[in-house]
C-alpha positions in Angstrom: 105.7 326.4 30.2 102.8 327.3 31.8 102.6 331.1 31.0 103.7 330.0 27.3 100.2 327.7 27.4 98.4 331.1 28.6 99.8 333.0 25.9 99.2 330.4 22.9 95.7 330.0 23.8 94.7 333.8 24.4 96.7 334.6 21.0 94.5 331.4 19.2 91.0 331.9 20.1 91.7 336.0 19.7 93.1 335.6 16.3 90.1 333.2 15.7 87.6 335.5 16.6 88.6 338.7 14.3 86.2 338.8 11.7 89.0 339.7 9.5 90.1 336.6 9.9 86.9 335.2 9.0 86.2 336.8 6.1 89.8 335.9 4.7 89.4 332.2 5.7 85.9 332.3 3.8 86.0 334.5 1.1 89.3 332.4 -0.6 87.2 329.8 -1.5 84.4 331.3 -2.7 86.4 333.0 -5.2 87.8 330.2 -6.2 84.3 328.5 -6.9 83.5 332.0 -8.9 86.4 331.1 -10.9 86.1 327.6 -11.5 82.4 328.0 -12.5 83.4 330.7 -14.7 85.8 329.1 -16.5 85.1 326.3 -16.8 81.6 327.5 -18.4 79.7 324.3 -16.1 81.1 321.8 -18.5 80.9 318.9 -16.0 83.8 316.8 -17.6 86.0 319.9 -17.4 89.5 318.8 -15.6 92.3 320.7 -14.2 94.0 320.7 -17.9 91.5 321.9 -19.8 90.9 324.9 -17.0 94.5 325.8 -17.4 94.6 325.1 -20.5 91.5 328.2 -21.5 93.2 330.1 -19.0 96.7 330.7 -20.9 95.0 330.4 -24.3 95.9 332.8 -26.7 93.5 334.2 -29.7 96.5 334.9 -31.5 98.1 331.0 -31.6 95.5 330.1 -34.8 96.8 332.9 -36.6 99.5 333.3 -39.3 102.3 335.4 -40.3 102.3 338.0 -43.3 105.7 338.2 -45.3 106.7 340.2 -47.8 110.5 339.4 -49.8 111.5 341.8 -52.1 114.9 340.0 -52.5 112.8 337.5 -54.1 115.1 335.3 -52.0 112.3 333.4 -50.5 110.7 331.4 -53.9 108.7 328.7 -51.8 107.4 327.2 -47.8 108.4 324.3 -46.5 105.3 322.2 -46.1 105.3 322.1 -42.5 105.3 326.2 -42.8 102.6 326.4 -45.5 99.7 326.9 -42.3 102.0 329.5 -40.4 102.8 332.2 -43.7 101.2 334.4 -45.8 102.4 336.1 -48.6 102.0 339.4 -49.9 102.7 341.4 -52.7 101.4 344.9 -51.7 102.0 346.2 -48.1 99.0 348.1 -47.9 97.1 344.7 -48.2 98.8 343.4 -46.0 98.7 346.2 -43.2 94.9 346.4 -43.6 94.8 342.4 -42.6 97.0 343.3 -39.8 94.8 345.8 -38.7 91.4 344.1 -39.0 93.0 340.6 -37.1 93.8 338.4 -40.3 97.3 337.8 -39.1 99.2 338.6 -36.2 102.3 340.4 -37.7 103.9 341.1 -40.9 107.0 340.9 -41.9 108.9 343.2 -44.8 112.4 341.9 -45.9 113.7 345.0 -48.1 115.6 344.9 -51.2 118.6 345.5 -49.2 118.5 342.6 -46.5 121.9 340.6 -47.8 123.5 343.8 -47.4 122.3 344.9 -44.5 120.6 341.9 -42.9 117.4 343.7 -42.0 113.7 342.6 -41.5 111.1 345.0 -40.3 108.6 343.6 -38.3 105.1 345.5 -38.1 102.7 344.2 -34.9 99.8 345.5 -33.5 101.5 345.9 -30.2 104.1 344.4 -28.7 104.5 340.3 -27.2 107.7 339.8 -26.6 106.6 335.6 -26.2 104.8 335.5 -29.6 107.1 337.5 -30.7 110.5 335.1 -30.3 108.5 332.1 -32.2 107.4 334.1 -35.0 111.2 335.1 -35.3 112.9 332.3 -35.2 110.3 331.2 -37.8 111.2 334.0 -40.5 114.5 333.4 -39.5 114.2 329.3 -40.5 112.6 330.1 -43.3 115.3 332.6 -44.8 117.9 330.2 -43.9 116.2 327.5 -45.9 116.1 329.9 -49.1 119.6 330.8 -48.7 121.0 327.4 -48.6 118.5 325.7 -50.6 121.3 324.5 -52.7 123.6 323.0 -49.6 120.7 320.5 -48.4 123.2 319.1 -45.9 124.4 322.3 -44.4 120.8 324.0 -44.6 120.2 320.8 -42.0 122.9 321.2 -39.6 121.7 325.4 -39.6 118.0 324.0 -39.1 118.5 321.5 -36.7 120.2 322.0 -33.1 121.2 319.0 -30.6 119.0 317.6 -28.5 119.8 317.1 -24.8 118.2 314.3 -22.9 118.7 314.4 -19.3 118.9 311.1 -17.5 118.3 310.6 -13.3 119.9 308.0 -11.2 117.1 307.7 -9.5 113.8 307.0 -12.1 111.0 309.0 -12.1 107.9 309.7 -14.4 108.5 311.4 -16.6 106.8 315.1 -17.6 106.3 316.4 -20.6 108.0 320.1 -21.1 105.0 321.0 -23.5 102.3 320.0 -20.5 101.0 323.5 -19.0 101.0 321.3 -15.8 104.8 320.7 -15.6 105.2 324.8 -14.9 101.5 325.4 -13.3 102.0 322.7 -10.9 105.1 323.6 -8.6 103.8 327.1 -9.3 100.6 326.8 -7.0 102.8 325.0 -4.6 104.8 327.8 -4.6 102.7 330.8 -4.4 100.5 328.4 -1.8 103.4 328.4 0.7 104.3 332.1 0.2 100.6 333.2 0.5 100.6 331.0 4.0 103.7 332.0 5.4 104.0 335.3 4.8 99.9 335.7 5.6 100.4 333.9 8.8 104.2 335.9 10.0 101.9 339.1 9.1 99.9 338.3 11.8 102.5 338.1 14.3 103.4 341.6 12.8 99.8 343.0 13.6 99.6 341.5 16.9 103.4 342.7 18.2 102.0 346.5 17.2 98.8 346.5 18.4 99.5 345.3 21.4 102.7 347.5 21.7 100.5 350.9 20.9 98.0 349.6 23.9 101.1 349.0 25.8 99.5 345.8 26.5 102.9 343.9 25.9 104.5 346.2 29.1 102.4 344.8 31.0 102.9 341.5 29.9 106.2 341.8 30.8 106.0 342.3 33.9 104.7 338.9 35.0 106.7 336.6 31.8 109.5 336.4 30.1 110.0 337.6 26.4 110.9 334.3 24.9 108.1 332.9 26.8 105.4 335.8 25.0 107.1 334.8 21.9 107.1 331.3 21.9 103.1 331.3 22.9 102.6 333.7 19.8 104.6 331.6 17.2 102.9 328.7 18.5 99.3 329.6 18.0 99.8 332.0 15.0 101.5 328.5 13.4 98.7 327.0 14.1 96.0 329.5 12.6 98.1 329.1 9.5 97.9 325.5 9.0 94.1 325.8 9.7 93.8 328.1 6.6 95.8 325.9 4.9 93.4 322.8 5.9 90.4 325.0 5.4 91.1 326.6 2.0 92.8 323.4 0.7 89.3 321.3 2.4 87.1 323.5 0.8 88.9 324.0 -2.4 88.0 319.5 -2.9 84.6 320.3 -1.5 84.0 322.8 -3.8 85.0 320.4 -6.8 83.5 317.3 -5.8 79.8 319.5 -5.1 80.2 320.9 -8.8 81.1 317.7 -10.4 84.6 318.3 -11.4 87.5 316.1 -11.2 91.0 317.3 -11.1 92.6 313.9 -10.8 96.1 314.6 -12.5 97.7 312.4 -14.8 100.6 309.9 -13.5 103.9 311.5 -14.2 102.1 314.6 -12.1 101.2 313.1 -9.2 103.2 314.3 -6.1 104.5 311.9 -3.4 103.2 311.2 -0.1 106.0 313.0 1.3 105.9 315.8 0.3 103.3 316.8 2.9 105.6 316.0 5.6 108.3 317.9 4.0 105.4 320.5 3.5 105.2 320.7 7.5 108.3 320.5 8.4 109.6 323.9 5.7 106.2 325.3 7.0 107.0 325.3 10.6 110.4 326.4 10.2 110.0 329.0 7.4 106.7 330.3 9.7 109.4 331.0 12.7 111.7 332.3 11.1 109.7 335.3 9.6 107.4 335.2 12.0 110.2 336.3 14.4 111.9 338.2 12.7 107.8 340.5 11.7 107.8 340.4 16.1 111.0 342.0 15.7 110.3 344.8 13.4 106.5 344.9 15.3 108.7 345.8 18.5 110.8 348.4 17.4 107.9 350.3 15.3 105.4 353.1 16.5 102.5 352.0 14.4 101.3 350.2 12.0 101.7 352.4 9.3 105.4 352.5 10.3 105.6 348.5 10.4 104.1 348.3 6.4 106.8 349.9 5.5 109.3 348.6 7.2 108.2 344.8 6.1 109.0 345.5 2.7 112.8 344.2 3.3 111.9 341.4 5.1 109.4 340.0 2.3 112.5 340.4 -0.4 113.7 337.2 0.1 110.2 335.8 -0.3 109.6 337.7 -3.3 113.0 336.2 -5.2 112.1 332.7 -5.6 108.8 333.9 -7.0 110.2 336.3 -9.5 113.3 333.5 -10.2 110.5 330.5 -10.5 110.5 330.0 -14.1 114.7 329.0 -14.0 113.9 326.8 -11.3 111.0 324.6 -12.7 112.6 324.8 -15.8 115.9 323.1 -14.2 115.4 321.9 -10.4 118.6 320.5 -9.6 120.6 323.5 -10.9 122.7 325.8 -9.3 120.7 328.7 -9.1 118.0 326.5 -7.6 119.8 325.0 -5.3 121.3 327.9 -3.5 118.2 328.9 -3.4 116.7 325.6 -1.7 119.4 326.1 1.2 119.4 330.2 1.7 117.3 330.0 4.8 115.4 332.7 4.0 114.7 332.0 0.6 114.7 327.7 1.9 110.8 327.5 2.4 109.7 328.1 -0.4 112.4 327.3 -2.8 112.3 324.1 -1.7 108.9 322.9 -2.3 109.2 324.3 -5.6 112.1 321.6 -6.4 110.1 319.1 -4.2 107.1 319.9 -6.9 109.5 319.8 -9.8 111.1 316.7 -9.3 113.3 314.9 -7.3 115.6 316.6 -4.5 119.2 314.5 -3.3 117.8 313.5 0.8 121.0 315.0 1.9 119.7 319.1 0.4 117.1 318.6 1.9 118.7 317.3 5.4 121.2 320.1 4.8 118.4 323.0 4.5 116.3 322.2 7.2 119.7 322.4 9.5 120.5 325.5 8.2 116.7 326.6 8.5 116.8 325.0 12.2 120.2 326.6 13.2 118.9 330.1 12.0 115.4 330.4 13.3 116.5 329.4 16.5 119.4 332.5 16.5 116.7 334.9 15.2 114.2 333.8 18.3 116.9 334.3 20.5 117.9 338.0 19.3 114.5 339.2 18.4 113.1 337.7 22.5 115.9 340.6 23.4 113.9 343.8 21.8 111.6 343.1 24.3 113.5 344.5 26.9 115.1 347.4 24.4 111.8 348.6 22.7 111.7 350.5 26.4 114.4 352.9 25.0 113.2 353.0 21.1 109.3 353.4 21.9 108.4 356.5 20.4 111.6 356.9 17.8 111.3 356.7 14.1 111.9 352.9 12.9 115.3 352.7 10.9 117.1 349.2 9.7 120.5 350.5 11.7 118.6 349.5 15.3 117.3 346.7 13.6 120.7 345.6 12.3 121.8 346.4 15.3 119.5 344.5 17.9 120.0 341.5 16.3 123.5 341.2 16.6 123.3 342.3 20.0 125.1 345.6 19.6 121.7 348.1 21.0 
C-alpha cells in the first residue's frame, strides 16, 4: 500500500506539472468565454436558450417554397400553408428567385404526375433536414387537392395518431420542440467522453513514455505491476475530476463575471443524483479504459505506434455518440438500454438516459455490477503485460498479442 501511495503521488504532481496539461486545463475555458461573448453579442439578459437557440438557427426557416402545377391539380392553399408557398407560372421566374435567395426550393409537378407520380425538386444545394419538411409539405398539400372532394378521407390521409407516453413514475415534463430536451443530455454526454477518454489518454502517454525510458523496468524491480497500476489509475482519476471541477468551476465563473444567467427552466433541471451517479460511472468507466490504454501503452514501441493502436479501443466510446440522437429521442428503449449496460459503452450511455429522463434503479444497479465485474478482470489481465512486455519490447504492436494477453494465452 505503501509503494502504491509512492506511485499516486509521483504520477499526480508529475502530470500536474506538464504545461501541457496546463494549457489544456486553461485554455477550455477561455474558449468557452470567446464563445459565449461572441454569441451571445454581450446582450446581458441572454440565457442558455436563446444561445442555443442562435446557434442552430437557420436563414433558410423564414423562407418559402416555390411551386409550380401544371396538372392544374392544385387550385388553392390551405390557410395555414398560405405563408410557406409560392406560386409560379413561369420557371425561369422562379429559378431566378431561387438563385438570388427569395425562396429556398422550387418545386415542378409536370403534366404527367398522376401517371407517373413525379415532382422535381430544384435546391440550391442539398439539406437533407429542410429537405424532409418541405416534402412532406408538397406532399400534404397534393393530397388535399386530390381528395378535396372526400373531406373525411382527405383527414384521416392528413392526420396520423398521436402517441402519448405515460411513466409510472411522474416526472416534468419536456417539451420535444425545446432545443434543450436534445442539447442537454448531449453536453452531458460529450462532457463524460471528453473526461474519460482525455483522462485514460493520459495513462496511455505515461505507460509509453516511461516504457521508451525503460523507466517502468526499473520500477519493476522494487513493486509489483498491480501495485504501479493501481498508483497510476488512482492519481490519473484524480487529475480528471480536477478538470472536470476546474472547467465546470470556471465555466459558472465565467457566466456569473459576464452577467449571464443559465438558470434552466423546471422540467430541465437535473436531480441531485445525478452527480453521484456521475462519480460513480466516472470512476468505473476511467478504470476500465484507463487499463485497458496501460495495456496497449505496454505492448507498443512508441507513441506513434500507441495512436494508432487506440483507435479500437475508442470505438465503443465513439457509438453512443454517433447512436445519441435514438437514445434522447427514446431513453428507455432497447437500443438505449443495451447500450446503458455494455460496459464499455455503460459510462457514457448511461448518463445520457440519466439526462434524458428517468432510469428503472435496478439498470442502473445492474450496469455498475457489470462495469464493476469487468474493470476489475481487465486490471487483473492488463497488471500481467507487465511482466510479458519483456518478450514483446521492440516487436511491431498487433491486436492478436493483445487479444491474446488478456485472456492469458501470451
Amino acid at each position: 500500500m505503501k509503494k502504491t501511495i509512492i506511485v499516486l503521488k509521483n504520477e499526480l504532481i508529475t502530470t500536474i506539472k506538464r504545461k501541457s496539461f496546463i494549457l489544456t486545463l486553461l485554455l477550455l475555458p477561455l474558449i468557452g468565454l470567446i464563445i459565449t461573448l461572441v454569441i451571445g453579442n454581450r446582450d446581458q439578459s441572454s440565457g442558455i436558450t436563446s444561445i442555443i437557440s442562435k446557434l442552430t438557427a437557420s436563414e433558410e426557416e423564414n423562407l418559402s417554397i416555390g411551386l409550380m402545377d401544371e396538372t392544374k391539380t392544385i387550385t388553392e392553399i390551405p390557410d395555414e400553408l398560405k405563408d410557406r408557398i409560392k406560386f409560379y407560372s413561369n420557371q425561369e421566374a422562379a429559378n431566378l428567385e431561387l438563385d438570388s435567395g427569395v425562396i429556398k426550393a422550387f418545386y415542378f409537378i409536370p403534366g404527367d404526375y398522376v401517371q407517373k407520380g413525379e415532382i422535381v425538386v430544384y435546391r440550391p444545394d442539398f439539406n437533407p433536414l429542410s429537405a424532409g419538411d418541405d416534402n412532406y409539405v408538397i406532399e400534404r398539400l397534393i393530397n388535399s387537392a386530390l381528395l378535396s372532394e372526400n373531406p373525411e378521407i382527405m383527414n384521416l390521409v392528413n392526420t396520423f395518431p398521436k402517441f402519448k407516453t405515460e411513466l409510472l413514475t411522474p416526472e416534468p415534463q419536456r417539451d420535444p420542440e425545446h432545443q434543450l430536451t436534445f442539447f442537454l443530455p448531449y453536453i452531458v454526454t460529450l462532457l463524460f467522453y471528453i473526461v474519460i477518454l482525455g483522462s485514460s489518454s493520459m495513462m496511455l502517454n505515461s505507460i509509453t513514455n516511461e516504457k521508451s525510458n525503460r523507466v517502468i523496468e526499473i520500477l519493476l524491480t522494487s513493486i509489483t505491476p498491480m501495485q504501479l497500476l493501481s498508483g497510476k489509475i488512482v492519481a490519473l482519476g484524480l487529475v480528471g475530476l480536477l478538470q472536470t471541477i476546474v472547467w465546470s468551476g470556471t465555466g459558472l465563473f465565467i457566466l456569473r463575471l459576464s452577467g449571464r444567467s443559465f438558470a434552466l427552466p423546471q422540467e430541465f433541471q437535473l436531480p441531485a443524483s445525478i452527480l453521484v451517479w456521475g462519480i460513480i460511472f466516472f470512476i468505473l468507466g476511467f478504470i476500465l479504459y484507463a487499463s485497458l490504454m496501460a495495456g496497449v501503452g505496454a505492448l507498443v514501441s512508441n507513441i506513434k505506434e500507441a495512436s494508432q493502436a487506440t483507435t479500437i479501443l475508442v470505438i465503443p466510446m465513439v457509438i453512443p455518440l454517433v447512436l445519441l440522437a435514438p437514445v434522447i429521442e427514446n431513453p428507455n428503449g432497447v437500443l438505449a438500454v443495451i447500450l446503458s449496460l455494455f460496459p464499455f459503452t455503460s459510462p457514457v450511455s448511461m448518463m445520457t438516459r440519466l439526462s434524458a429522463g428517468n432510469v428503472p434503479f435496478w439498470q442502473l444497479l445492474l450496469a455498475i455490477l457489470l462495469l464493476l465485474f469487468s474493470a476489475y478482470w481487465i486490471v487483473r489481465s492488463v497488471s500481467s503485460f507487465f511482466r510479458a512486455q519483456y518478450l514483446l519490447f521492440g516487436k511491431e504492436f498487433k491486436i492478436k498479442y493483445f487479444i491474446n494477453a488478456m485472456s492469458g494465452k501470451l
